[in-house]
MARFI-251906 format. One record per residue (C-alpha): residue number from 1; x, y, z; residue in one letter. Coordinates in Angstrom, 2 decimals, decimal comma, padded with zeros to 5 digits. Layout:
<site NUM <X Y Z> A>
...
//
This chain:
<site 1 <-042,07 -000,36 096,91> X>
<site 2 <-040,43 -003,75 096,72> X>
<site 3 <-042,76 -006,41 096,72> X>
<site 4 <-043,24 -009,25 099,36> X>
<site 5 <-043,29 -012,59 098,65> X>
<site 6 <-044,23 -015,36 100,74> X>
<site 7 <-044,93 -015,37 104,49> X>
<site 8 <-045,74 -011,81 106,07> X>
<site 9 <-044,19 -010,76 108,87> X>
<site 10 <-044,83 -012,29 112,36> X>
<site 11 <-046,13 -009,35 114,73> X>
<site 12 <-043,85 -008,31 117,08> X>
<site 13 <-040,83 -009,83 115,42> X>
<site 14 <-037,49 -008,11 115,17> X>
<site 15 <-036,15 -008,42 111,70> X>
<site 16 <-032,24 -007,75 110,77> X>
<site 17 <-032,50 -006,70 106,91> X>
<site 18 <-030,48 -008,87 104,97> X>
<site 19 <-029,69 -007,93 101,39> X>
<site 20 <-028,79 -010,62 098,83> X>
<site 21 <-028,30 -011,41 094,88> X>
<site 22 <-029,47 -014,14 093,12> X>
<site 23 <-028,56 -015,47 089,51> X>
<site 24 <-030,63 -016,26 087,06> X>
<site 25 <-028,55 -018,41 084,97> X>
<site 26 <-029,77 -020,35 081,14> X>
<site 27 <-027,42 -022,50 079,79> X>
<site 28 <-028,84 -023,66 076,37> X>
<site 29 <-032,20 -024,16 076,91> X>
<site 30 <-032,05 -025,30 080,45> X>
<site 31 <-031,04 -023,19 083,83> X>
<site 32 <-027,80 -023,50 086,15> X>
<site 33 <-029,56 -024,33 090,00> X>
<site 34 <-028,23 -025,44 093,39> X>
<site 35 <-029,63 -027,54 096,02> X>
<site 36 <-028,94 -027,17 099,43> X>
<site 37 <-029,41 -030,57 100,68> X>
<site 38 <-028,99 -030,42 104,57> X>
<site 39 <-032,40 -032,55 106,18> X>
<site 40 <-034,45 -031,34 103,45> X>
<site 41 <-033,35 -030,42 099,90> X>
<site 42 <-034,20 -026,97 098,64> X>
<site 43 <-033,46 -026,19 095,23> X>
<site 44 <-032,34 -022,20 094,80> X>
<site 45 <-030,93 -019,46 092,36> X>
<site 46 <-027,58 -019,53 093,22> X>
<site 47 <-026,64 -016,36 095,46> X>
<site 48 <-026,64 -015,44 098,85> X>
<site 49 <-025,91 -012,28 100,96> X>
<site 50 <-023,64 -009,34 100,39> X>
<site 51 <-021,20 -009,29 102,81> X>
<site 52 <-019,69 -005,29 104,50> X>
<site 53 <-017,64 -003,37 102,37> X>
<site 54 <-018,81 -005,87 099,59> X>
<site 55 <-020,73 -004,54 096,19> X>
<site 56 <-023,89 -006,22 094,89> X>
<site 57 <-021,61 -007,40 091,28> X>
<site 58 <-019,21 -009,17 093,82> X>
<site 59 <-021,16 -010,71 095,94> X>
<site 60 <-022,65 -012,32 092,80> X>
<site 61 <-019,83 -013,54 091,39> X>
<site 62 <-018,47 -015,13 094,62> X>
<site 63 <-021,93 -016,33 095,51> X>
<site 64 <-022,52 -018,18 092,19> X>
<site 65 <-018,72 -019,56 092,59> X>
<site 66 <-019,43 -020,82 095,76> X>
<site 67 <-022,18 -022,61 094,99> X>
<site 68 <-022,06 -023,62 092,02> X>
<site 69 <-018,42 -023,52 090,91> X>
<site 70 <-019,63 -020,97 088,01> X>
<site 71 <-017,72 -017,85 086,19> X>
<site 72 <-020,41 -016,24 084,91> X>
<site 73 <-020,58 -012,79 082,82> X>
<site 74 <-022,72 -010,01 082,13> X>
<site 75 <-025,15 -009,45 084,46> X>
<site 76 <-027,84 -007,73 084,31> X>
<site 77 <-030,74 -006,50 087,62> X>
<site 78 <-034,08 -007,44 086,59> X>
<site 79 <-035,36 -007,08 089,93> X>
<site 80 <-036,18 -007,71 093,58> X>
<site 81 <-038,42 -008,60 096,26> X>
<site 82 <-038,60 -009,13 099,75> X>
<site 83 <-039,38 -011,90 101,99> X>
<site 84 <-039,84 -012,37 105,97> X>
<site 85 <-037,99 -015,78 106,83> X>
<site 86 <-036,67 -017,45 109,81> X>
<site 87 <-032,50 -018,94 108,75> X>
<site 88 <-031,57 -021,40 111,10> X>
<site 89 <-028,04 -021,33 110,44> X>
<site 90 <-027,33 -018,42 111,41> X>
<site 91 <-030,48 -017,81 114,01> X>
<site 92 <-031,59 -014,90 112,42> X>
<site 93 <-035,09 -013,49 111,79> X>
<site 94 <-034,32 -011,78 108,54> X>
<site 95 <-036,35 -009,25 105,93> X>
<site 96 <-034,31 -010,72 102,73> X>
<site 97 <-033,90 -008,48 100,35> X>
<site 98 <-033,35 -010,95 097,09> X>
<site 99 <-031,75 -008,50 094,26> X>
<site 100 <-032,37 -011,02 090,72> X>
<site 101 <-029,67 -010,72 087,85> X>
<site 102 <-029,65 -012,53 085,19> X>
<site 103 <-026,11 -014,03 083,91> X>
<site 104 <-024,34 -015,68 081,30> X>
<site 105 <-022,85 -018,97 082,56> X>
<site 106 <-019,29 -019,21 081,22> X>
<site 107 <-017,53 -021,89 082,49> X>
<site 108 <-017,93 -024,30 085,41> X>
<site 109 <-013,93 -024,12 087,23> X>
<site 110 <-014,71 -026,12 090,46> X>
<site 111 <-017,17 -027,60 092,20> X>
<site 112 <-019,02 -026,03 094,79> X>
<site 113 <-017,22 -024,61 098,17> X>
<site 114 <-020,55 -024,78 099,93> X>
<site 115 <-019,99 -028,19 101,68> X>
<site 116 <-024,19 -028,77 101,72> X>
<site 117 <-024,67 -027,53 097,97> X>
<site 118 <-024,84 -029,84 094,71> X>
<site 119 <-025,27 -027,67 091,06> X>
<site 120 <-028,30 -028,70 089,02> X>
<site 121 <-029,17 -028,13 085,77> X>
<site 122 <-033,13 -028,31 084,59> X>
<site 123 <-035,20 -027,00 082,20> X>
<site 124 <-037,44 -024,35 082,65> X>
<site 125 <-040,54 -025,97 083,64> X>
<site 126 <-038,74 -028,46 085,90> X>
<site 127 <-036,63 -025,20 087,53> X>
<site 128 <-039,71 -023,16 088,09> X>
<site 129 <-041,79 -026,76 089,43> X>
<site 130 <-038,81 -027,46 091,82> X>
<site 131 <-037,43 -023,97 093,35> X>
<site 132 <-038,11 -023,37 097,20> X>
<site 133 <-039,63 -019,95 097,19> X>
<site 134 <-042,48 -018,35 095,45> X>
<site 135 <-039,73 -015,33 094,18> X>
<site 136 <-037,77 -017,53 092,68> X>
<site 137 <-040,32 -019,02 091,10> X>
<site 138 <-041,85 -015,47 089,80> X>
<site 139 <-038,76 -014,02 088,69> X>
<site 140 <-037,68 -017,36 086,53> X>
<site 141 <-041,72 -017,42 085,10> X>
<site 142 <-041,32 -013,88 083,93> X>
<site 143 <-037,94 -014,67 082,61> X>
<site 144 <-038,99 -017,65 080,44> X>
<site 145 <-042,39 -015,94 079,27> X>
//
């Protein structure tokens, strides 16, 4: 069983599952972040969905590109868990299914292709203070402990 995190789901609610990898990602002794800044900011792991015909290793890579404008290198699953959220952009009710890796960061090529993204880097304690959701926050906590 994959643990929940966060809100439970609403009763009644239809929920399209919605599988996704997220990066864990120290540089030095501080952490590669983004920040999607649209009305409010919300720091992240960088990741996002898998998209069809798409495997969980490349949807990383491309996902931490994207956002970041990070090659990054051997990655390694340290976990998941599972969270019932609303995503505006796309008007979706989605079960997110948030696979965590973590990553070497190897070299920043470009800067992010997600128009409403900016790449942060924080320490640990700042990272964990500032990410949006309480898996984020887990997995990173168990990471630095």
């Amino acid at each position: 069983m994959i643990r929940r995190v966060g809100d439970p789901p609403v009763k009644g609610q239809n929920y399209t599952l919605r599988p996704g990898v997220y990066a864990i990602l120290p540089l030095k002794r501080r952490f590669l972040l983004t920040a999607q800044v649209t009305d409010k900011i919300d720091v992240q792991l960088p990741g996002g969905g898998i998209d069809p015909a798409e495997s969980p290793l490349q949807a990383l890579h491309r996902e931490v590109l994207e956002e970041i404008g990070w090659r990054i290198s051997a990655p390694r699953r340290i976990g998941a868990f599972r969270r019932f959220v609303f995503m505006p952009e796309y008007d979706l009710w989605a079960e997110k299914l948030c696979h965590i890796f973590v990553a070497r960061p190897v070299k920043q090529i470009a800067e992010p292709i997600e128009a409403d993204h900016v790449t942060l880097i924080m320490s640990g304690n700042d990272a964990i203070d500032s990410l949006g959701n309480d898996g984020d926050r887990m997995f990173l906590s168990r990471f630095i402990r």
